[in-house]
C-alpha positions in Angstrom: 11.8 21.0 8.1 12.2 18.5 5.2 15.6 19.6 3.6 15.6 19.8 -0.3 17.5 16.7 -0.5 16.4 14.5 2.6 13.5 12.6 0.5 16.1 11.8 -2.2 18.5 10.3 0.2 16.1 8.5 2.7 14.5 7.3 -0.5 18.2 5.3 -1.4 18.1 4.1 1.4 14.5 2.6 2.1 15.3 1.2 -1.6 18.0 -0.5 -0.5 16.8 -1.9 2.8 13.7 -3.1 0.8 15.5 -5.0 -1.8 17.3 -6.9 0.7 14.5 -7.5 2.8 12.3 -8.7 -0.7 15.1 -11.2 -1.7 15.0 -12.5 2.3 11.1 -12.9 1.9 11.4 -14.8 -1.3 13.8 -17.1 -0.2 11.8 -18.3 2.9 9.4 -18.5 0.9 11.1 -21.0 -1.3 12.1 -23.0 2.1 8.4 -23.0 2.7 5.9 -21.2 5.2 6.5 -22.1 8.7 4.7 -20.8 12.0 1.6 -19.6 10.7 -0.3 -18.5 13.2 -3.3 -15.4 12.7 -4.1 -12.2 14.1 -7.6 -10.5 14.1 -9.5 -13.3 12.6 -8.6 -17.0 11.5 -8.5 -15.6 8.0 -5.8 -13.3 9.1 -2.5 -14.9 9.2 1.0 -13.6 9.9 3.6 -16.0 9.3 7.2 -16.6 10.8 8.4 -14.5 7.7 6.7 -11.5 8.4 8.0 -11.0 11.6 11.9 -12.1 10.6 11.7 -9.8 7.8 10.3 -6.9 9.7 13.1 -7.5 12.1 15.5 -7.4 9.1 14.2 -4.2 8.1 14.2 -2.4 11.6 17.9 -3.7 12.0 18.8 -2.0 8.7 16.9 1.1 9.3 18.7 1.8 12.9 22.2 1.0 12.1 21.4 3.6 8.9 19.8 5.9 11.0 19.7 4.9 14.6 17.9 8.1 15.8 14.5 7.6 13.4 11.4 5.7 14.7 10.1 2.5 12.7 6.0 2.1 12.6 5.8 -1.3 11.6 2.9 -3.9 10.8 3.9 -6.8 13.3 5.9 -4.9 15.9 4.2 -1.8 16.2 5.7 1.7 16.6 8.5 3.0 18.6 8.7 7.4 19.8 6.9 9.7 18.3 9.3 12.2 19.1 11.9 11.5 16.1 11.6 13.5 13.3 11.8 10.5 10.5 9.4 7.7 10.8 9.5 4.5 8.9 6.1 3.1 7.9 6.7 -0.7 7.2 4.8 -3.2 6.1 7.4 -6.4 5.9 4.7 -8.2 3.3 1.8 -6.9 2.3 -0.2 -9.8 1.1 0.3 -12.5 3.2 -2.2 -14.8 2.3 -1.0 -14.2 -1.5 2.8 -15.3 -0.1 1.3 -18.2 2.3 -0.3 -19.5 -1.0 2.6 -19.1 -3.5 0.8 -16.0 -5.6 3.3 -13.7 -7.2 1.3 -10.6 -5.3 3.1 -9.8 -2.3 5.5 -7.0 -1.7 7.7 -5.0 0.9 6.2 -1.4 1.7 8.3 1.4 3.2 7.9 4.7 3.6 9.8 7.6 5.5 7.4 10.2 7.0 9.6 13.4 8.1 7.3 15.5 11.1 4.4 13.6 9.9 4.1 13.8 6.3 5.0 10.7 3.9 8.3 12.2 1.4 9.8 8.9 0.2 8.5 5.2 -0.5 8.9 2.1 -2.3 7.0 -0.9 -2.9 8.9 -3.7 -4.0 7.2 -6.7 -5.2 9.2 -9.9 -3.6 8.0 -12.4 -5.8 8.9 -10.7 -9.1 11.3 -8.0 -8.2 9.1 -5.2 -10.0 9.5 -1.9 -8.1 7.7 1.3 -7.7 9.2 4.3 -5.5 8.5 7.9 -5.0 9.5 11.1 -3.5 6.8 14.1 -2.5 7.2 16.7 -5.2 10.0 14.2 -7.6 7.4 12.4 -9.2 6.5 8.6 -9.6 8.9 6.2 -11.0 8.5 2.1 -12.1 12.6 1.5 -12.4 13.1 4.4 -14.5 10.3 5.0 -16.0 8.3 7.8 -14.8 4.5 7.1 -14.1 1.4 9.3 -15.2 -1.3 7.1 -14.6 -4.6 6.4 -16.2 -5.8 8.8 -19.1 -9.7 7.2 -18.3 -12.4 9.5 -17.8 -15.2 7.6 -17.9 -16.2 5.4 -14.9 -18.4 2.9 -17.2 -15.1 2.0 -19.0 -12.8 1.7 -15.8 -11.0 -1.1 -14.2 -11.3 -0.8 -10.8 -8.9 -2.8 -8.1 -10.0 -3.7 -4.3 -9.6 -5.4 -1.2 -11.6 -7.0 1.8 -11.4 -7.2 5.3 -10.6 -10.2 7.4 -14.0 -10.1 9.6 -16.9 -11.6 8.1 -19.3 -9.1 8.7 -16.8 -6.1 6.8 -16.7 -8.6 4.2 -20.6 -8.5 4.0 -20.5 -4.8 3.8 -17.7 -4.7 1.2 -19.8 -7.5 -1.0 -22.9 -4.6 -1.0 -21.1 -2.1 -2.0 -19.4 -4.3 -4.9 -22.8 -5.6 -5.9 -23.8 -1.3 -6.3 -20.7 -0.3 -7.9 -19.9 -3.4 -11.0 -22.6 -2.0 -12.9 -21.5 1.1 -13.4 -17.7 0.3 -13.8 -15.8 -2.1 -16.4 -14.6 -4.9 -13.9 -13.3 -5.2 -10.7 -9.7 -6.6 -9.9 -9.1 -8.0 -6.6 -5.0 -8.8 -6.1 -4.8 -9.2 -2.4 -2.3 -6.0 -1.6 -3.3 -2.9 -1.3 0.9 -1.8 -1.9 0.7 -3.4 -5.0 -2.8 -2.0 -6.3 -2.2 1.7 -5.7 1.3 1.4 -7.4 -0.8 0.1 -10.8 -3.1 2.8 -10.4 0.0 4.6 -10.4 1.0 3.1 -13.9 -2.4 3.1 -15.7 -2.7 -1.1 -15.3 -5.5 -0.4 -12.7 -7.6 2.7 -14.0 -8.9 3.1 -10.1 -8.6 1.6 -6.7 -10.6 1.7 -3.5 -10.8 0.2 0.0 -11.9 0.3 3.4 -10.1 -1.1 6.6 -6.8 0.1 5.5 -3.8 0.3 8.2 -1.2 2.9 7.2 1.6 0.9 6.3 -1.0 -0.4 3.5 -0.7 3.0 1.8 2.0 5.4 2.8 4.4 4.5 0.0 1.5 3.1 -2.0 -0.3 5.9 -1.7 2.5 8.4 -2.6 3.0 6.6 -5.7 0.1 7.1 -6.9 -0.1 10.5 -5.7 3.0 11.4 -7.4 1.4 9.8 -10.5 -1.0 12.2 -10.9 -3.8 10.3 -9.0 -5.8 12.1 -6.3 -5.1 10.1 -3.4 -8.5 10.4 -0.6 -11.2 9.1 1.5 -14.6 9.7 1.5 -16.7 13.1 1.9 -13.4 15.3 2.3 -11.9 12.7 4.7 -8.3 12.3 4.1 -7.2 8.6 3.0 -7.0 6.3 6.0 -8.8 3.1 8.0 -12.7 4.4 6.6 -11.4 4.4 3.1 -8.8 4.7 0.7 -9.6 6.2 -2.8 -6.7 6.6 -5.4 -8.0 7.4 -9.1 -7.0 10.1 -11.8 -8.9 13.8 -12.1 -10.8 12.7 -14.5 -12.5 9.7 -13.0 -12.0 10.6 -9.4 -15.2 12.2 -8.7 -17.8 9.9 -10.3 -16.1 7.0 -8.8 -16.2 8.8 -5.6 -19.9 9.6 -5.6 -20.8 6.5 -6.4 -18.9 5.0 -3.4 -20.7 7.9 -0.7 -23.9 6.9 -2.5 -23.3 3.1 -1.4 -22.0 4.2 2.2 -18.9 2.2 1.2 -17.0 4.1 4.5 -19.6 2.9 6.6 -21.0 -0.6 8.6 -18.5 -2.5 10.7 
């Protein structure tokens, strides 16, 4: 049972662990990247600062809250038995960060029995930040966010991402060739955190992707939610690894169509 206040408060404090843990990120990134090393593919690299930051944030998060689980990109998850769950992504954008490109961010969300109430995405290269609680609305500092007023998918600018595997990136080229004739442009900023929080503010008018892991979205994706954007996958599929949809009402559905039409949820 999510108490009237508990977003509110873990909210404070995920915005608190995540400014610290964005200022430790940019300042090894100033030292330079060290220990690069890669994961699923040799085009996707984790580097020492991921993992020392996600370290910062779990030690943060249990001597806050010792009792809550932490779900987080480099170390994985912890029991599913505790009510709060952090989602954490320590940067999201690493090959934006291991090149010096002001897109990379700390993502963290607190799920309470299994629904996302609080998040922030903090960009650790510029210091903009976007945070959210379920039902309190969206907010960029203090400015609350209402997203795009675009109806028409013709005129719309339209963010993405692509997988690390070569193949997915094949796929994902496809289904861009289909879909850039019908839309304004495309934007491609290299984290997902980051891209649903614009859609949030109206910057980007629409945002899709597949091969998503959920500390790519939750506080992302709340954002935007609380925005006004409808927040989904594909074909009545909720938002997760086959696809990731976040656009207004108004533009939602055509963009959606056109992305079943192209089987953008499908190939490997």
């Amino acid at each position: 049972m999510v108490t009237m206040d508990q977003p509110a408060e873990l909210l404070a404090l995920a915005v608190s662990v995540a400014r610290s843990a964005s200022d430790l990120a940019r300042r090894m990134r100033a030292d330079g990247v060290a220990a690069v090393a890669t994961k699923s593919t040799a085009t996707d690299v984790v580097t020492a600062a991921d993992r020392v930051v996600e370290r910062h944030v779990r030690e943060r998060l249990h001597e806050a809250r010792p009792g809550d689980a932490v779900f987080g990109e480099e170390y994985g998850g912890e029991s599913d038995r505790a009510a709060v769950r952090w989602i954490l992504d320590p940067i999201d954008g690493t090959v934006n960060y291991l090149y010096d490109l002001p897109q990379y961010a700390v993502s963290l969300a607190a799920e309470v029995d299994g629904v996302v109430v609080a998040g922030v995405v903090r960009n650790a290269a510029t210091g903009r930040e976007w945070t959210a609680t379920r039902g309190g609305g969206a907010f960029a500092g203090d400015r609350r966010l209402a997203g795009s007023g675009e109806t028409d998918l013709a005129q719309a600018l339209v963010g993405t991402g692509f997988g690390y595997a070569a193949q997915r990136r094949l796929h994902q080229a496809r289904v861009l060739a289909g879909l850039i004739g019908h839309i304004r442009d495309i934007r491609r900023l290299g984290a997902a955190s980051i891209d649903l929080c614009l859609v949030a503010e109206g910057t980007l008018d629409a945002y899709y992707e597949k091969g998503l892991n959920p500390w790519d979205h939750a506080a992302g994706g709340l954002v935007a939610a609380e925005a006004g954007a409808l927040v989904t996958g594909l074909d009545g599929a909720p938002p997760g690894p086959d696809m990731v949809i976040a656009a207004p009402p108004g533009l939602h559905p055509a963009l959606h169509d056109r992305l079943s039409e192209l089987d953008a949820a499908g190939g490997p």
